[in-house]
C-alpha positions as CSV (number, residue, x, y, z in Angstrom):
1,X,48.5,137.1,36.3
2,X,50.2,140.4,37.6
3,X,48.2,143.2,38.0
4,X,49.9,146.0,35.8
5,X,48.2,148.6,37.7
6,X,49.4,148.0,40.6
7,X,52.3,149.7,42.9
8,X,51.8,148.8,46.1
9,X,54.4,146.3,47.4
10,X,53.2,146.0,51.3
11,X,51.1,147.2,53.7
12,X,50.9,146.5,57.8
13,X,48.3,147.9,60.5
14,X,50.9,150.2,62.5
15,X,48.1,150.2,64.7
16,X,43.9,149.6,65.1
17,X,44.0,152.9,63.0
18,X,46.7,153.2,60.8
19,X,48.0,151.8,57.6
20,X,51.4,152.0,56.5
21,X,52.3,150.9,52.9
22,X,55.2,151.3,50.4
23,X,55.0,151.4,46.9
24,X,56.9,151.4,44.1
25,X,56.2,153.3,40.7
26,X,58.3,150.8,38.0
27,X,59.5,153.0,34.7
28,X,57.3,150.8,32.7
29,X,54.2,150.7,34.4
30,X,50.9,151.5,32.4
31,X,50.3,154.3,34.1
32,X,52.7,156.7,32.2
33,X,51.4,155.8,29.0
34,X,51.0,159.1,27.0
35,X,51.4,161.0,30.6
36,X,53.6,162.4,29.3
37,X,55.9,161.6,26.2
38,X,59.3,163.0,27.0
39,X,58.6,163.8,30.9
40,X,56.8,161.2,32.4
41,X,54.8,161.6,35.8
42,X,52.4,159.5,37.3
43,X,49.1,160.6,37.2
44,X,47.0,161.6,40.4
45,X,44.3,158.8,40.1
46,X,47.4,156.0,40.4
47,X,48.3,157.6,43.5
48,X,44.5,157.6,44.5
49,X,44.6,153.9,43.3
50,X,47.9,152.8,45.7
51,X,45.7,154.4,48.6
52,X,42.5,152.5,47.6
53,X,44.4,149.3,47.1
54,X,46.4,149.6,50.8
55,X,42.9,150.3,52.4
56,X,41.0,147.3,51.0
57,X,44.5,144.9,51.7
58,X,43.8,145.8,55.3
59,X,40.1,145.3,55.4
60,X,40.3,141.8,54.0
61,X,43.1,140.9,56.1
62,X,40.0,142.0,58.9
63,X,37.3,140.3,56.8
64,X,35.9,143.3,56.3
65,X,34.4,144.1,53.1
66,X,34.5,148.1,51.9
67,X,32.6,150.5,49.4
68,X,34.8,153.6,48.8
69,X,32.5,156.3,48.2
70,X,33.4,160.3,48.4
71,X,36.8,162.1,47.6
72,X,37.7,164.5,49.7
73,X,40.2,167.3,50.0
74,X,42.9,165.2,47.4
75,X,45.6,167.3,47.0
76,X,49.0,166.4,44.8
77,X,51.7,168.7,45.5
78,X,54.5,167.5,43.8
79,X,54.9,165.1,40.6
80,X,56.2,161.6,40.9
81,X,58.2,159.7,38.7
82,X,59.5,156.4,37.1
83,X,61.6,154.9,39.7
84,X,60.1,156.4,42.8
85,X,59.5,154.6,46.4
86,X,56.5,156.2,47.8
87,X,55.5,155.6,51.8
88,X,52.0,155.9,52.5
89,X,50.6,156.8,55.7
90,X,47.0,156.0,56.2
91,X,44.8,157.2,59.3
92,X,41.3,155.7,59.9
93,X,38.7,157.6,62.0
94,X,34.5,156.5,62.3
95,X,32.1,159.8,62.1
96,X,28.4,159.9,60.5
97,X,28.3,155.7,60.4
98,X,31.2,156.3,57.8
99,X,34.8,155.3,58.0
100,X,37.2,158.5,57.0
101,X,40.3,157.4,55.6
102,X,42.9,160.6,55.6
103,X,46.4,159.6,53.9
104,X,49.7,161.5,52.9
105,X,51.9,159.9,50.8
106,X,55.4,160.7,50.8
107,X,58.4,160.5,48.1
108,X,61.8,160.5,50.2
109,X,60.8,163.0,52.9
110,X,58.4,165.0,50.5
111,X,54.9,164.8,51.0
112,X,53.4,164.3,46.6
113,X,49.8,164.0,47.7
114,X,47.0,164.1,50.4
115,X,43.7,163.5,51.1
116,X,40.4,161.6,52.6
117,X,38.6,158.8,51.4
118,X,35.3,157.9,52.5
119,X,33.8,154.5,52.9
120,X,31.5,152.5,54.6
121,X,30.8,148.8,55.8
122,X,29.5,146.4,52.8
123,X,27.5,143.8,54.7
């Protein structure tokens, strides 16, 4: 069965650090129910969500297992909408025994959200 929730469509390792990942945010997704009646925009958490998803794609592809943790710095600067494509550009760095996740996500050539995410290593 389909996950509802979900709008990634692919991801790929640009490199030993970097996620890349497209998504698309279908008029009739879920996640506009009641946000809002008349002028629907996605809420923050689903973009949160497309991030999360993308990072944890990646790690099982690595057989890696991950615990996201901490929020940090999530900014959304611009709404997004039924029928966007969003790219999302995701940069992994180690510091503290944690791995920091920093994305942007980006609607055309407009950056509509960034932030970190931190995880670690499930064993």
């Amino acid at each position: 069965m389909k996950n509802q929730w979900n709008l990634l469509k692919e991801t790929r390792e640009a490199d030993s650090n970097d996620i890349e990942a497209l998504a698309e945010v279908p008029a009739d997704s879920p996640w506009f129910s009641g946000h809002f009646p008349g002028e629907p925009i996605l809420p923050g958490i689903a973009l949160v969500y497309a991030v999360k998803q993308a990072i944890h794609r990646e790690a099982q592809k690595k057989g890696e297992r991950l615990e996201l943790h901490t929020l940090k710095r999530i900014r959304f600067m611009q709404p997004v909408r039924p029928g966007d494509q969003l790219s999302l550009n995701i940069r992994a760095a180690e510091a503290d025994g944690e791995r920091l996740f920093h994305f942007k996500i980006f609607c055309r050539d407009t950056m509509v959200s960034s932030g970190m995410i931190a995880a670690k290593k499930m064993m």
